[in-house]
Structure formats: C-alpha cells, structure tokens
N, C-alpha and C positions, 0 to 999 in steps of 0.2 A: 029754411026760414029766411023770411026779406029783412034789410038792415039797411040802416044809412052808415055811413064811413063811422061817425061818431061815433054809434051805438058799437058798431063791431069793433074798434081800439078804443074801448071804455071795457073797462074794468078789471078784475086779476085772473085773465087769462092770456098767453102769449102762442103767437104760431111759430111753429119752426119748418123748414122746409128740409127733408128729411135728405139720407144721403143718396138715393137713387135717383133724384132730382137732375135733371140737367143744369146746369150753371144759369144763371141772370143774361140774358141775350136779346132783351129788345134795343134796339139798334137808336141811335142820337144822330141829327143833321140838322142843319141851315136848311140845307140843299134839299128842295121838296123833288128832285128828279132821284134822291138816295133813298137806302131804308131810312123811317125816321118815327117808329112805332111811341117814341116817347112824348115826343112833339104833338104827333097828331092824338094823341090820347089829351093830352093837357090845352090841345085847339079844341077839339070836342068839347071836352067837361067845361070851357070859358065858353063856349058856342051857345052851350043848356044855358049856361047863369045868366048870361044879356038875354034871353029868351024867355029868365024867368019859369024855366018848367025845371023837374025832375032829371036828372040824369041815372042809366043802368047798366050798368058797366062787367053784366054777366055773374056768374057764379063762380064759387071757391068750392073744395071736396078736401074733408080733412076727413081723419080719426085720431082717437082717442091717444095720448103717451099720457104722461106721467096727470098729477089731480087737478093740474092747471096747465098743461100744454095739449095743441093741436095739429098735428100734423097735417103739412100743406101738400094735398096731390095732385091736386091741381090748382091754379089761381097766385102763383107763387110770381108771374110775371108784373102784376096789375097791383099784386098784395106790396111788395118790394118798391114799384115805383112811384107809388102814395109816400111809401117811408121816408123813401128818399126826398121827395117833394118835399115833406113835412120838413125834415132835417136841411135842406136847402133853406127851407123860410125861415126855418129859427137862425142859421148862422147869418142870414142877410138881415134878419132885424137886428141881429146882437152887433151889426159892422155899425148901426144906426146912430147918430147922436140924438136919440129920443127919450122922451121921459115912460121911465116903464109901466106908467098909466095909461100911456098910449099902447104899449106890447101886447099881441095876443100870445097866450101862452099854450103851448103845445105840448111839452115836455110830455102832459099827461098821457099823451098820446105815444109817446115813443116808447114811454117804460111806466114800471108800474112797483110798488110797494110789496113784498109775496112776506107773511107773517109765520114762519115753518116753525113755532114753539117755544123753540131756543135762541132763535136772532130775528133779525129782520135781514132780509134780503131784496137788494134790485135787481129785477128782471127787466130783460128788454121786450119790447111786442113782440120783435122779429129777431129769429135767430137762425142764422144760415149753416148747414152742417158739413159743408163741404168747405176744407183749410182755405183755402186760398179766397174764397168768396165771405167765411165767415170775418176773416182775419180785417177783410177791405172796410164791411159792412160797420162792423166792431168799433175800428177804428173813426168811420164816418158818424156813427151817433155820436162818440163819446165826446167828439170836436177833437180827434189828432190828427188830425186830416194828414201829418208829416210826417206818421209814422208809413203811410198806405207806398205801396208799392203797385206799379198798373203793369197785369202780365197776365195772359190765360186765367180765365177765371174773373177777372174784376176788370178787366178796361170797359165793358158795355157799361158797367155800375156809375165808376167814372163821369164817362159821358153822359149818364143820366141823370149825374149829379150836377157837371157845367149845363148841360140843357135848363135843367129845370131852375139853375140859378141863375140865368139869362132869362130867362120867360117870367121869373119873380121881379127881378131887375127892371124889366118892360116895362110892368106896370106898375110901379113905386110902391111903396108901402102901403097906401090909401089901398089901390084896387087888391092888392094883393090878400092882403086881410078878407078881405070882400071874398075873393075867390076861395079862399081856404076854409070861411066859416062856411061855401055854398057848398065845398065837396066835405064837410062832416056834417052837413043838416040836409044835402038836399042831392048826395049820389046814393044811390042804392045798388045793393049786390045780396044773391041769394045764395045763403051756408048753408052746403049740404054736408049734413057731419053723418059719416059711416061709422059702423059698431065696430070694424076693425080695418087692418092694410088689406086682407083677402077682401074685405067687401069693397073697400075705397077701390083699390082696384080696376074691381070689375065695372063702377061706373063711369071710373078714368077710360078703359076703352072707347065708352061709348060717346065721348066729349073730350074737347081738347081747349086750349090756351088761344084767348082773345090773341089775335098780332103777329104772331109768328108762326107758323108751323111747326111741331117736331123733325129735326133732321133727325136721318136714317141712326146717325149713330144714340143719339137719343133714346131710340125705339131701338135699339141693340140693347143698350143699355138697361133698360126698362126693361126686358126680355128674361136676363139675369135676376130680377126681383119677383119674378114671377112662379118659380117649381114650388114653392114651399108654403108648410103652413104659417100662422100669423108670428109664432113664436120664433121658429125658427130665421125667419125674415127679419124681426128685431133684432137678432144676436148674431147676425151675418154680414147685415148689410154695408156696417162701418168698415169694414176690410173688403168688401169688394169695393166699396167705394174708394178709398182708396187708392186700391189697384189700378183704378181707370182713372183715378184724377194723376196716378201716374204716367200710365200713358200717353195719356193728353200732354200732361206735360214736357214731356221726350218728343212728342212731336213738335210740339213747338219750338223745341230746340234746334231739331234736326232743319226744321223748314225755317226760321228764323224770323217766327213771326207768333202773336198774342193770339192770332187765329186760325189757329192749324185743321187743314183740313182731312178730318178722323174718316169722317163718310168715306172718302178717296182711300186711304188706308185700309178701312175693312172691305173696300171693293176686290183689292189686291188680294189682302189675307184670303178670303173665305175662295176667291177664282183662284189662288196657289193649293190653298189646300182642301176644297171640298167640293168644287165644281166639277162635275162629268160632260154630261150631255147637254147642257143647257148652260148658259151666261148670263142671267139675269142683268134688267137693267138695274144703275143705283137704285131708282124706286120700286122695285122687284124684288128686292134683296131678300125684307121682312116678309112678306107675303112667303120668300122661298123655303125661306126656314122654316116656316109656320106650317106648311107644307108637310104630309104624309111623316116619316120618321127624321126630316130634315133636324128638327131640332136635336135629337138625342146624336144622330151624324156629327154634328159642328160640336155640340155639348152644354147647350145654352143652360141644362139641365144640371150642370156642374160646372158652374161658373169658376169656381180655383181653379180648377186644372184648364179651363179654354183660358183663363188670364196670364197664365204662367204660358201657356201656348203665341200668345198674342203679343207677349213682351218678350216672347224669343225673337219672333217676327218682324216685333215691333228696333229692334237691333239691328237686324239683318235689313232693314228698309232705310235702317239712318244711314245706315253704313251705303247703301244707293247712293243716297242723295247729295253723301258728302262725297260720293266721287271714290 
C-alpha cells in the first residue's frame, strides 16, 4: 500500500524494529568523498521539493506484533532517519525565540495517545529493541539528550542527529518548515505488511535496505532467525539477540573502537573451526553456509549453542589482540 510520510506516522499505530535487526548504520559526513548515506537522502528529498514534484523513497516490510504494533524488516534505516529528522527539527525550533503561532508541530508524529481501558498510555512511533540502540533513541525523543552515551550501537544515530541538525540549521526556520511539511505531504513509500515473521521473511530475501548494504555479519545474524516457526521466533529471538549484542560489544572493547569489526571475526571463527577444503572469501562466507549441510555443520540451526561456541572464541580472540 502507497503513503505519504504523514499518512504512515498518523495515527495509533507504532513500528518497532525487532531484535534480529542489525543496528542503525547509515553513515553522517561533510566530506562527500566519505559514506554520507544521511546527507545524501536529505540532498535528495530537498532536490524533489525545489523541483516541486513527488519524492519515493522505496518500501518498508513489517508484520503483525501486538493490536497496534508493526514490526520493521525491512525499512528500519529510512524509517529511523525521518524520526530522527523530525526530532532534530523540533529541538531546533524549541532553541528559537519564536512565537508558537509561528511553530510547526510535530510531536504528533513522534508519539501517539494508545487508550488500553484502564489508563491512558504514551507510545512512541518508533521503538528500537535492541539495549543500547533503544536506550540512544529513547533518550533522543524524549529531549535528554544528556543522558545518551555514544558506543557501539548509537554513534551512527548520533551522527544523524548532528547531520540532520546542521542541514535544519542551513536553512532557517522559514525553509525548514517548507521542507518538513514537503516530506509528510509529498514523500511516498510502499507498506508491505506480511501475515507473519515466516512470511516477512521470505520477501526480506528478496529486497534489501535503500543505502547500505547488509554486511556479512548482518546476514549471520539473520541466519540465526531463520530455522523456526513464527512462534517459536517470537519467544527466542530477545536472547539470541542479546547474545550478539554481546559479542559485538566485547569486540569493541577488545579492538578499542564503537566499530568493531564482526565480519573479520567470523572470518577467523568459522576458517578455525569449520573450514576444510576450501577458504571462502568474506563475501563467500553466507553463500558457504547456505550450501549442501553447511548450515547444520557450523549450527546456524541452533543458534544457543553456536553463541555460547562464539563467545568462547570470541575470548580467545581478545586475548590476541591484547597481546
């Protein structure tokens, strides 16, 4: 189904991006010789608006959770750096000494009223389900900006949040307004809602995320969310998730950096422990596994026990690098 920005953050429904999700990682720059996936999305959509036409900025793929949530499986990159936008603009009008007849108001857009019988409740549009990314996000609607901490997981968010409050900044309040009523009346994107995670799934295969590529460990990852039925998936997936936002994490420590690089690590793991006659290259890796009984070999098919396999590993590799 087609939508304009508006229409799909109007009314009591919210998306959340589920735990098998890879993290928030389109990339922030000045520097157009760098990645700068945020920038050039927000050059575009002002490109459409002096041009006066439509902008379309692709599809989303959710399903169904609870009677008013959607689960994001794909579009989570595009969906996140609208919000962010949105939340950029409102703290730059709120710095304003303006009369609030002048304010556009957005609020609506970021959260919503949910009426469950017995109370009222506020929900937010977007809800990120992985700690460290929820915690950034959380923080960044609510305006504690002081509470956020930038490490694995939220420094891209970050940067997409100085981005986009320089690029608001640019054009003053006049154009800015301009620009934000053109991306909820005049960007479109098409919701494609699956009856469940098995079906969403299966058309995540076959399309991927404006901007960036999935890295390899990404598609590891997403591997692990794959043996089981819809239920079983619901009731699993917050502890494997976990597990790997562990790892991730540990490497970051070990390597002493917010971007640790995982790919390189399961190149090691899977050539220490499951490589025979052939070396695949990095971009080999997932094709490898996918491959004849590859999978049930490594155990992508029993993701507790390859995790608990991988944070042995994942020890034995800190212990490398620290010498």
């Amino acid at each position: 189904n087609p939508y304009l920005i508006g229409e799909l953050f109007t009314g009591s429904h919210n998306f959340r991006v589920p735990e098998f999700q890879r993290s928030y990682v389109w990339s922030s720059s000045p520097n157009p010789k760098q990645e700068r996936q945020v920038n050039l999305f927000f050059e575009d959509i002002l490109g459409s608006s002096e041009n006066n036409e439509n902008y379309y900025i692709g599809s989303i793929i959710t399903y169904p959770g609870n009677h008013y949530e959607h689960l994001l499986v794909d579009g989570q990159q595009r969906i996140t750096t609208l919000m962010i936008f949105l939340i950029a603009f409102r703290d730059f009008q709120n710095s304003l000494d303006i009369d609030e007849k002048e304010k556009l108001n957005v609020e609506k857009y970021l959260r919503f009223e949910q009426d469950t019988g017995k109370k009222k409740e506020e929900i937010h549009k977007l809800t990120v389900s992985n700690s460290i990314g929820q915690n950034f996000f959380f923080n960044l609607l609510e305006n504690n900006k002081e509470l956020n901490k930038v490490e694995a997981g939220s420094r891209e968010m970050s940067d997409a949040y100085d981005a986009s409050k320089q690029f608001i900044e640019g054009l003053g309040h006049k154009d800015s307004v301009k620009l934000i009523n053109y991306i909820l009346e005049r960007v479109e994107i098409s919701w494609i809602e699956a009856s469940d995670i098995v079906s969403a799934f299966i058309v995540f295969e076959r399309m991927n995320d404006r901007g960036k590529d999935l890295s390899v460990a990404d598609k590891f990852k997403y591997l692990l969310f794959q043996n089981d039925s819809a239920n079983e998936l619901d009731s699993r997936n917050s502890n494997i998730n976990q597990e790997w936002e562990n790892l991730v994490t540990k490497l970051s420590e070990f390597e002493r950096t917010d971007k640790p690089k995982m790919d390189r690590f399961l190149s090691y793991f899977l050539a220490a422990r499951f490589y025979k006659d052939e070396f695949p290259t990095s971009r080999g890796m997932i094709n490898w596994i996918r491959s004849n009984d590859n999978a049930k070999i490594v155990g992508v098919n029993k993701p507790d026990n390859l995790l608990k396999l991988m944070k042995k590993d994942m020890s034995r590799f800190g212990s490398f690098l620290q010498g």
